[in-house]
Backbone as CSV, one residue per row, in Angstrom:
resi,resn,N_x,N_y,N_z,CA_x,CA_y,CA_z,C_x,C_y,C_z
1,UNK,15.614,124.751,-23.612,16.428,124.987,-22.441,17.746,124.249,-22.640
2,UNK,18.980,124.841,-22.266,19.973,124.050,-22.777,20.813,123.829,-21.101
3,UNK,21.364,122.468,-21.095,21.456,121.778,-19.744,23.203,122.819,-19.442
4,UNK,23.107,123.286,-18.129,24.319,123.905,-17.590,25.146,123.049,-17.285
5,UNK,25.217,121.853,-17.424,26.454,121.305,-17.614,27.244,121.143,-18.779
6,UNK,26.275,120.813,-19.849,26.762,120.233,-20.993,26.811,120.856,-22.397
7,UNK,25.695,122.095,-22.030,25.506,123.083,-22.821,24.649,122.192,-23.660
8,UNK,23.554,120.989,-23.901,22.901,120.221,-24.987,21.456,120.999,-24.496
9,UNK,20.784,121.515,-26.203,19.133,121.579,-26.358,18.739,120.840,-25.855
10,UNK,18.063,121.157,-24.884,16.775,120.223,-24.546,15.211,121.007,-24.337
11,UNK,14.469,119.773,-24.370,13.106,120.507,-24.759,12.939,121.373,-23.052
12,UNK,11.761,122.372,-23.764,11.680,123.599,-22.357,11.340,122.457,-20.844
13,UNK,10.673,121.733,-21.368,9.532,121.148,-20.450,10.344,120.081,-19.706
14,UNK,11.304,119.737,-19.961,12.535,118.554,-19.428,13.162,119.043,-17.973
15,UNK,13.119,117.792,-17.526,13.341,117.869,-16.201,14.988,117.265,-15.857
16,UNK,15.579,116.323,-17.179,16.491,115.727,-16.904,17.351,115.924,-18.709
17,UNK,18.676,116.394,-18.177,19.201,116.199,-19.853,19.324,115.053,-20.427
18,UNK,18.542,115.368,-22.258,18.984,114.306,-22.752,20.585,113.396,-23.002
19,UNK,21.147,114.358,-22.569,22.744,114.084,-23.009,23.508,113.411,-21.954
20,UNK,23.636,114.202,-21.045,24.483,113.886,-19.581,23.401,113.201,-18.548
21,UNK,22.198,113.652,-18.721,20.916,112.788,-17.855,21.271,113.829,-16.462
22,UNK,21.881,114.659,-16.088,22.082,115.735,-14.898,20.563,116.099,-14.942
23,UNK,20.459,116.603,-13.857,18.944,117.969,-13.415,19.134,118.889,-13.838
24,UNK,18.280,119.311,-14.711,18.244,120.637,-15.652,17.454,121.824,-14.522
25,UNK,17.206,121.562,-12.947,16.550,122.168,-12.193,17.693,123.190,-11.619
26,UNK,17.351,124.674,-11.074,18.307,125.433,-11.268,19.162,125.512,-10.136
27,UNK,19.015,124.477,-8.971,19.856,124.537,-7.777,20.659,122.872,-8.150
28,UNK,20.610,122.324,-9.309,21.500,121.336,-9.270,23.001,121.563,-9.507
29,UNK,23.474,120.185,-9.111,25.296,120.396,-9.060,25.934,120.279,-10.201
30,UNK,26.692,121.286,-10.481,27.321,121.514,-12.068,28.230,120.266,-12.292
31,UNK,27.980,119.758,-12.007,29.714,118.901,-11.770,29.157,117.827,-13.685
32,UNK,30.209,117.282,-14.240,29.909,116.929,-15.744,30.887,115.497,-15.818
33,UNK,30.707,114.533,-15.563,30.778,113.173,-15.919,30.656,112.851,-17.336
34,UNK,31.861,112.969,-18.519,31.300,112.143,-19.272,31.336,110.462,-19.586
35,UNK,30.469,110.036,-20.440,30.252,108.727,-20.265,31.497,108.056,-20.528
36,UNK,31.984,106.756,-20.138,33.337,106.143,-20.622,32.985,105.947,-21.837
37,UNK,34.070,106.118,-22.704,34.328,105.877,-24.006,34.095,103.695,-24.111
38,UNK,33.074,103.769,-25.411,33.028,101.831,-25.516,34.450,101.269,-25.770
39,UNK,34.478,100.692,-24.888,35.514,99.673,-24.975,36.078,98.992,-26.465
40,UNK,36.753,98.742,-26.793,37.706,98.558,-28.398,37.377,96.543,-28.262
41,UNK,37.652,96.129,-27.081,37.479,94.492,-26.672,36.338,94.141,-26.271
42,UNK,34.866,95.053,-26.302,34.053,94.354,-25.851,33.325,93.776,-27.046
43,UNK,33.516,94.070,-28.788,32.863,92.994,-29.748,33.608,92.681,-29.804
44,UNK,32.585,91.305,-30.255,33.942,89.659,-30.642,32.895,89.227,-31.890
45,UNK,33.464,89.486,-33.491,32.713,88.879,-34.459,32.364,87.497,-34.116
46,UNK,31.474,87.285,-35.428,30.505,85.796,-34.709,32.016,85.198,-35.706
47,UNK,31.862,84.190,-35.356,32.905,82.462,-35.878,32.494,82.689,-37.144
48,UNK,31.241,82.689,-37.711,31.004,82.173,-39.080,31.417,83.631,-39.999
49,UNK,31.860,84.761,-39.729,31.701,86.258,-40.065,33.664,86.285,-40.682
50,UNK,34.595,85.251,-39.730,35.781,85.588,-39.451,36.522,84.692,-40.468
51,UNK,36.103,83.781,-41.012,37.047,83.317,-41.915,36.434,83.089,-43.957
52,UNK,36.474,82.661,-44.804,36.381,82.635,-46.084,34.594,81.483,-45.873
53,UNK,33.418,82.124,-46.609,32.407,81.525,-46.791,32.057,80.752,-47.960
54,UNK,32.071,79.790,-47.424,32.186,78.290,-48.196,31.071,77.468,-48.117
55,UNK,29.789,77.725,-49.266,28.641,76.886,-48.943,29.231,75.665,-48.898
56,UNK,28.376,75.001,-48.211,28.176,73.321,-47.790,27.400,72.331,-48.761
57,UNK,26.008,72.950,-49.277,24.970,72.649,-50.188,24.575,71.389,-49.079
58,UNK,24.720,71.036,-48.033,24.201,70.157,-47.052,22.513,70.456,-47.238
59,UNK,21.731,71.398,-47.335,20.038,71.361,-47.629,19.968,70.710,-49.364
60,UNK,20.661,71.189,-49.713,20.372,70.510,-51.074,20.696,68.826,-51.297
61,UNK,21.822,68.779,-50.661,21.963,67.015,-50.617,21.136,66.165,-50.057
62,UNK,21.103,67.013,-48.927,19.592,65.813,-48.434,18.226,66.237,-48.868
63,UNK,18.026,67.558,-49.652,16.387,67.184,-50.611,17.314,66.101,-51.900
64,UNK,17.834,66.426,-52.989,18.001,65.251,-53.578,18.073,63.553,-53.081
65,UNK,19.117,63.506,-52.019,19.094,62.118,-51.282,17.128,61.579,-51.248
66,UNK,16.379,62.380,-51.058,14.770,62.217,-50.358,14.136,62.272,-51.307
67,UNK,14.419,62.974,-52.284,13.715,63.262,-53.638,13.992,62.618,-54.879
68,UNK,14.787,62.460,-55.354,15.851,62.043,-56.452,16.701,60.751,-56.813
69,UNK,17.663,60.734,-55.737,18.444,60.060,-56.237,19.349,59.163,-54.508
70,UNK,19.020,58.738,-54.312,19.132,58.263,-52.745,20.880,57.725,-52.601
71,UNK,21.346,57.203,-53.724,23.059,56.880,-53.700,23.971,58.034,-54.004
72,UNK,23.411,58.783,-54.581,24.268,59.910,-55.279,24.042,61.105,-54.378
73,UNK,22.872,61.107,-53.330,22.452,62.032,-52.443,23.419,61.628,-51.311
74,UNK,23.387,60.680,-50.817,24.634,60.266,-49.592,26.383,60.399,-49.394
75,UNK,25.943,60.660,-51.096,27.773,61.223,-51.342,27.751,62.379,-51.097
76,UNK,26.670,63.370,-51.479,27.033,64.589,-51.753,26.231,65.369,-50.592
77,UNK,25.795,64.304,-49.051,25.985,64.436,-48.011,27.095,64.521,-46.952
78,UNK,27.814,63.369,-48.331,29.162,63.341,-47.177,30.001,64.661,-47.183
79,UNK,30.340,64.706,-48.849,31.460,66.304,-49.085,30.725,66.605,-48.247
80,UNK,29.325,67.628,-48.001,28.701,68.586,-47.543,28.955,68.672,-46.440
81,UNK,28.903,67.901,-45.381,29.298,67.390,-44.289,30.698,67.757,-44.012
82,UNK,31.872,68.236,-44.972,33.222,67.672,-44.710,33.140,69.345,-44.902
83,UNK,32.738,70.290,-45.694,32.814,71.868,-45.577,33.419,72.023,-44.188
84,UNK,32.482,72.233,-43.547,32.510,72.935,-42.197,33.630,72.396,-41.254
85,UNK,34.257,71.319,-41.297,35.031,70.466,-40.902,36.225,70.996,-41.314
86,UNK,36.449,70.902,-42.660,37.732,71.497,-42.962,37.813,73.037,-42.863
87,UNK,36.961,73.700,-42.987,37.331,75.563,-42.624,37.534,75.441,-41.225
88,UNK,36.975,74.686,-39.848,37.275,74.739,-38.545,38.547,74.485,-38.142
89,UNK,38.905,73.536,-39.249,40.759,72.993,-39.293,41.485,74.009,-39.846
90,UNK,40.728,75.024,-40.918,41.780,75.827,-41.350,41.840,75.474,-42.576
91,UNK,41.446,74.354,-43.272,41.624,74.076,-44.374,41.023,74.651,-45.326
92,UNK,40.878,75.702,-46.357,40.355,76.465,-46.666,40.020,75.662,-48.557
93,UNK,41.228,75.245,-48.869,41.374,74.456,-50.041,40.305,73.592,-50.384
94,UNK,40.641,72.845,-49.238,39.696,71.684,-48.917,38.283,71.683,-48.710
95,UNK,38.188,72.427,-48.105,36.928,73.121,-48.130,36.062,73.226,-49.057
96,UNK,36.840,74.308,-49.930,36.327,74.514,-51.511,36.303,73.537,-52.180
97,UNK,36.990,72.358,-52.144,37.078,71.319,-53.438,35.914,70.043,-52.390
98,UNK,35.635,70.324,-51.139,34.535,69.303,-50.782,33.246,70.370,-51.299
99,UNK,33.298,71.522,-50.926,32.053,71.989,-51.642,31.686,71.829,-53.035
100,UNK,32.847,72.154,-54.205,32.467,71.672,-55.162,32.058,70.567,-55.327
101,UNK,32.869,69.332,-54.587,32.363,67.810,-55.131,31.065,68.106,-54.664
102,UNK,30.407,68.445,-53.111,29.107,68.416,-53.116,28.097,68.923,-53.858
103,UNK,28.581,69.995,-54.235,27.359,70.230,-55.672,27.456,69.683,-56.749
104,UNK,28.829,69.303,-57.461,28.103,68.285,-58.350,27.631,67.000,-58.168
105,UNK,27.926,66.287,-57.165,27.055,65.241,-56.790,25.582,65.807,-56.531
106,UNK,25.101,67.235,-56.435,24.025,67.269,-56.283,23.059,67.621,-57.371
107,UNK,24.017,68.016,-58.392,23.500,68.438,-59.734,23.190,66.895,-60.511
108,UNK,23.975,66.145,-60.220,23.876,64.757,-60.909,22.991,64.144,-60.170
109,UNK,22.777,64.043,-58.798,21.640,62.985,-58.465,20.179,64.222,-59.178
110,UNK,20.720,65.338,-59.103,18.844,65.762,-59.418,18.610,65.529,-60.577
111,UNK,19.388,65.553,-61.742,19.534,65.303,-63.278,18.958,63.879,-63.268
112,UNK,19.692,62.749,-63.086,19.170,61.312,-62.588,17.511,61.175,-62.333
113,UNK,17.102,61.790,-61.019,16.203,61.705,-60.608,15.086,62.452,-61.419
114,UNK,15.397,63.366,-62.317,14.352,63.677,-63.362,14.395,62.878,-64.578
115,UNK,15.167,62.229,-64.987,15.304,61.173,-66.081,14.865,60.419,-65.491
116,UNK,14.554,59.800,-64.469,14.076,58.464,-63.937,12.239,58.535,-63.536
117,UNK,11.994,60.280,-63.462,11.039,60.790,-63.320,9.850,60.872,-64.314
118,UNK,10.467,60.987,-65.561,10.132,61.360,-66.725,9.970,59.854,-67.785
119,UNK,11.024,59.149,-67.174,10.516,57.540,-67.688,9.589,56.716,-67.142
120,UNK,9.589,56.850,-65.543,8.528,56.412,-65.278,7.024,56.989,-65.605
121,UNK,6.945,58.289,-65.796,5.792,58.665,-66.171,5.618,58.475,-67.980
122,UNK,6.309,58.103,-68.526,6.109,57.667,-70.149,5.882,56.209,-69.636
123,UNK,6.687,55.227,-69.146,6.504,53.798,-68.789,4.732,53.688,-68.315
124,UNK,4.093,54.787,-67.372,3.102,55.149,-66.743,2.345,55.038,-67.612
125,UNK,1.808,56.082,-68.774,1.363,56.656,-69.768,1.139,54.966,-70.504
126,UNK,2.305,54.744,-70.994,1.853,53.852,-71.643,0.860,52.570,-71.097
127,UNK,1.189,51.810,-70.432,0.740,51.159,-69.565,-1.069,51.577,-69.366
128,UNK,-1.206,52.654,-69.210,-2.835,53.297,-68.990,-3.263,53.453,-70.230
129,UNK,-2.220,53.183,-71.555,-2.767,53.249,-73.280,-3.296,51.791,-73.459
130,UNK,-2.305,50.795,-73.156,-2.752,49.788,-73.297,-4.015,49.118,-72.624
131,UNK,-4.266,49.685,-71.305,-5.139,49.243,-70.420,-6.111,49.605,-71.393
132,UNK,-6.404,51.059,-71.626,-7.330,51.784,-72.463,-7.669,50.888,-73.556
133,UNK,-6.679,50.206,-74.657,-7.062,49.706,-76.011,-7.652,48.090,-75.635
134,UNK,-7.304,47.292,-74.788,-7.703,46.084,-74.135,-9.171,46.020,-73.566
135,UNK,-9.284,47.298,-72.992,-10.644,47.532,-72.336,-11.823,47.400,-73.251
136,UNK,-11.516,48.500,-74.575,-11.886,48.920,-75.673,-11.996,47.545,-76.984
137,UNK,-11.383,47.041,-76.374,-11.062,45.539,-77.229,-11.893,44.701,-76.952
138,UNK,-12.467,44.415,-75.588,-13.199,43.221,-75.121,-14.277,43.523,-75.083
139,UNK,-14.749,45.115,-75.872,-16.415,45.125,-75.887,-17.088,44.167,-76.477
């Protein structure tokens, strides 16, 4: 059945058009409203969508800071910290060169913290050799 206002298919069995939403019943009023056109000002992009995206690495500084390397993690908390700060100012430069410092401060405390990882577990190792040959000694 197609609605006499709007001329839109609609199924036989419809009581109301899908299009205009009028009474598809045969004593209703022809009259045809269309909908206002959406407004051009009613989206407003989000803040973070509108200017240049500039990781922070702020999750990564503080797992290294917790994991790794606890002096070299607080630096590369601070850059991380200073991202978002300087793109809100506009500083876009700045931005980028605190993000970089924050990742390599974060590449270096995790580097650190696996060398320090890897000695203590040889320092470890050994330590449980000697226990082993002493034990083995005083039979």
């Amino acid at each position: 059945m197609n609605c006499p206002n709007c001329g839109t298919s609609n199924l036989d069995n419809s009581s109301i058009c899908i299009n205009c939403g009028r009474s598809l019943a045969a004593g209703a009023p022809q009259s045809y409203t269309p909908p206002p056109p959406p407004s051009v000002h009613s989206y407003s992009a989000p803040a973070a969508a509108v200017g240049p995206q500039v990781p922070n690495y702020l999750v990564q500084s503080i797992l290294v800071t917790l994991c790794c390397c606890l002096p070299l993690g607080v630096v590369a908390i601070i850059f991380a910290a200073q991202v978002n700060t300087k793109l809100a100012q506009g500083d876009v430069a700045g931005a980028i060169e605190a993000s970089g410092k924050a990742k390599m401060f974060c590449w270096i405390a995790f580097g650190i913290g696996i060398v320090a990882i890897l000695i203590s577990m040889l320092f470890n190792g050994a330590m449980i050799l000697q226990a082993i040959r002493e034990a083995s000694a005083n039979r």
